[in-house]
Residue frames relative to the residue before (quaternion, step in Angstrom):
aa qw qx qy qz dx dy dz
X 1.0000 0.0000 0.0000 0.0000 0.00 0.00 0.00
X 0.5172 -0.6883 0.4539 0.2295 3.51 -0.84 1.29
X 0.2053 -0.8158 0.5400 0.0262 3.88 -0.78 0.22
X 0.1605 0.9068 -0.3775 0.0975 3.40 0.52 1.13
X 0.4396 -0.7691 0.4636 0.0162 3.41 -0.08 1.85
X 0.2887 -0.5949 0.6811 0.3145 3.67 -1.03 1.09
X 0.0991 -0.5482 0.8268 0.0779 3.50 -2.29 0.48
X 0.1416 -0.6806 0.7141 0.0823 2.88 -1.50 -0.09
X 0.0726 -0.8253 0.5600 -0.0012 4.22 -0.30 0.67
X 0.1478 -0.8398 0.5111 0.1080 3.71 -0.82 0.64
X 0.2282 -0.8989 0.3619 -0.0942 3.22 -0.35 1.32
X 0.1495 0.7426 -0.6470 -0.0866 3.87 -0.88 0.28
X 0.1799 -0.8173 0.5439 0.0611 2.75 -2.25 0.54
X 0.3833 -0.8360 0.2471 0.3051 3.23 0.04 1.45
X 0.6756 0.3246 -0.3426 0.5665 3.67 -1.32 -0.01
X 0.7396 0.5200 -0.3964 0.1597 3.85 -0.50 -0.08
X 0.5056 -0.6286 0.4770 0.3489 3.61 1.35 -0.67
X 0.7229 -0.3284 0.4590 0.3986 2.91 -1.23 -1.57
X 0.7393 0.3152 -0.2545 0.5379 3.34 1.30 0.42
X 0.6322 -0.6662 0.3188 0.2341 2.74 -1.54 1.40
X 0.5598 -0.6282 0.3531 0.4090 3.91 -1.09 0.35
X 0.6819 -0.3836 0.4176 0.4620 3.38 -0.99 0.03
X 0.8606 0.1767 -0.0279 0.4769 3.49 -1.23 0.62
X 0.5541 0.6363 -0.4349 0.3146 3.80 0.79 -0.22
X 0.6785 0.3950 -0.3264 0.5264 3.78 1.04 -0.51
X 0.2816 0.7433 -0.3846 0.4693 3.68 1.60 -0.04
X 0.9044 0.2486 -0.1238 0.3240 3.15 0.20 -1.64
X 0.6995 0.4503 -0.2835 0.4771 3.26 1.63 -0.80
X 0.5850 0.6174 -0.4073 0.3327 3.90 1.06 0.40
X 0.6073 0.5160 -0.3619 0.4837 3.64 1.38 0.25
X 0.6880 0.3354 -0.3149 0.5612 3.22 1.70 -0.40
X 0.3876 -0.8813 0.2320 0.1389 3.28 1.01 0.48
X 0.1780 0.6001 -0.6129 0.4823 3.01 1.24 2.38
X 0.5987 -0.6031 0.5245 -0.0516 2.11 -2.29 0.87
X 0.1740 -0.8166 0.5230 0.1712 3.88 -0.37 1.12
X 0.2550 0.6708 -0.6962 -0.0203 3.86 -0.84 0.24
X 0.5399 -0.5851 0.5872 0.1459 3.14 -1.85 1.37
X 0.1534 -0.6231 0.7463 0.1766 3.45 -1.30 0.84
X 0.2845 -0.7031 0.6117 0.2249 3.59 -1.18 0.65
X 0.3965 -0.6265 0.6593 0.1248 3.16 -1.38 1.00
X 0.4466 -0.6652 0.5513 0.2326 3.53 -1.24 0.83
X 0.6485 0.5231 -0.3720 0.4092 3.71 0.89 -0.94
X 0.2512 -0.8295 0.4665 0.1768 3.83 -1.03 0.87
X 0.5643 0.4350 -0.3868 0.5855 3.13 1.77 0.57
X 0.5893 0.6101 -0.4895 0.2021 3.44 0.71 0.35
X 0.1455 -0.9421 0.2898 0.0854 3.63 -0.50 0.99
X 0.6678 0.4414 -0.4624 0.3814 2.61 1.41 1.87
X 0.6443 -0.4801 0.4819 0.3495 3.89 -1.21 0.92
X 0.0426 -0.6193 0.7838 -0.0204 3.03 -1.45 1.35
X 0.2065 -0.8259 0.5203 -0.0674 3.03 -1.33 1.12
X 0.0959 0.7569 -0.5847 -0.2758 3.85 -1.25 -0.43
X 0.1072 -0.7510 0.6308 0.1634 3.26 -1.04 0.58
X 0.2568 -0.8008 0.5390 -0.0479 3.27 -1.18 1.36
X 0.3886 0.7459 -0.5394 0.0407 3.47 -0.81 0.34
X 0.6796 -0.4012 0.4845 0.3774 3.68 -1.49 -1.49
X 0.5483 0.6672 -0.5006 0.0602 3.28 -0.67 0.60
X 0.6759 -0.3893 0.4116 0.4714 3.75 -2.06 0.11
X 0.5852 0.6022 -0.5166 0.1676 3.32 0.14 -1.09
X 0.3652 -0.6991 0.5376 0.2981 3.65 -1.07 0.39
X 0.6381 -0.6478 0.1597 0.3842 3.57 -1.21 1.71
X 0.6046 0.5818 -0.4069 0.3610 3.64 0.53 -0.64
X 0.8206 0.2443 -0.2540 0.4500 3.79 0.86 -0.48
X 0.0980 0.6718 -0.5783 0.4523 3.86 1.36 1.28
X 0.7760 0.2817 -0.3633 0.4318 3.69 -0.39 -0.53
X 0.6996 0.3815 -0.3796 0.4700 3.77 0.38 -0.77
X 0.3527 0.7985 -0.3891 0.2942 3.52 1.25 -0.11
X 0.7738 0.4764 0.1548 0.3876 2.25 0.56 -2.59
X 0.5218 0.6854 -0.1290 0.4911 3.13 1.54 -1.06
X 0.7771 0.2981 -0.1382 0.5368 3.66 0.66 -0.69
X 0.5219 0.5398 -0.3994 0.5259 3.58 1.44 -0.28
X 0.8627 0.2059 -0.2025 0.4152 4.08 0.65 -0.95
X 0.4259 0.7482 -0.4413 0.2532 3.23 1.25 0.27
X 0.6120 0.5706 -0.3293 0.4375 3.19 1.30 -0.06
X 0.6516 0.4733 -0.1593 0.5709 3.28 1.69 -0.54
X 0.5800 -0.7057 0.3227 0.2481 3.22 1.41 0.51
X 0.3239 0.5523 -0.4182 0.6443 3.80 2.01 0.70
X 0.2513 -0.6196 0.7436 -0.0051 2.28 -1.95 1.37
X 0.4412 -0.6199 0.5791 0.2929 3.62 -1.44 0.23
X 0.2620 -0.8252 0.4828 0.1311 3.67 -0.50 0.99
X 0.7711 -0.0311 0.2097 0.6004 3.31 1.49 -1.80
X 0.1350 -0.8437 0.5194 -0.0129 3.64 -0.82 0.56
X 0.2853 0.7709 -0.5669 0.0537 3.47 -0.56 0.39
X 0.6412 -0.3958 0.4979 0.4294 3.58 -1.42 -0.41
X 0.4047 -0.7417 0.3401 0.4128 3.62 -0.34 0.54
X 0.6315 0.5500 -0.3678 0.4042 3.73 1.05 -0.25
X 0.6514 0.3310 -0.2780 0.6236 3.60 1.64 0.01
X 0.3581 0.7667 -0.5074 0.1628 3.51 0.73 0.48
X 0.2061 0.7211 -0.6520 0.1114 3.71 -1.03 0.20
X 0.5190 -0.6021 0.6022 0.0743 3.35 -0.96 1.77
């Protein structure tokens, strides 16, 4: 029997602001995570903080390289990772 663990990863992406890239909720809706925008106070800052949240087997140490190959195409990096019951930003 599979065991699938909430996570929760924080994320930015450079050049974008406050808005998400093209195609980025595209990719994370077949694997069925979640995007939420953290807002940034600075109005010259031009990059997107993010979390992406979901379920999975994987084991916690390999969630960020996960995650990590899903936005790299979107120019997002992986900042922090945890299970979501040990989370802390």
């Amino acid at each position: 029997m599979s065991q699938f663990t909430p996570f929760r990863v924080e994320v930015l992406f450079r050049h974008y602001r406050n808005d998400l890239p093209p195609g980025l909720l595209r990719a994370l809706e077949p694997l069925k995570l979640r995007y939420e925008v953290i807002p940034t106070q600075d109005p010259h800052e031009d990059t997107a903080f993010g979390m992406i949240s979901g379920h999975t087997e994987l084991a916690e140490d390999d969630i960020g390289d996960w995650v990590q190959k899903i936005i790299a195409p979107f120019n997002g990096d992986v900042l922090s990772w945890g299970f979501a019951w040990r989370w802390t930003p």
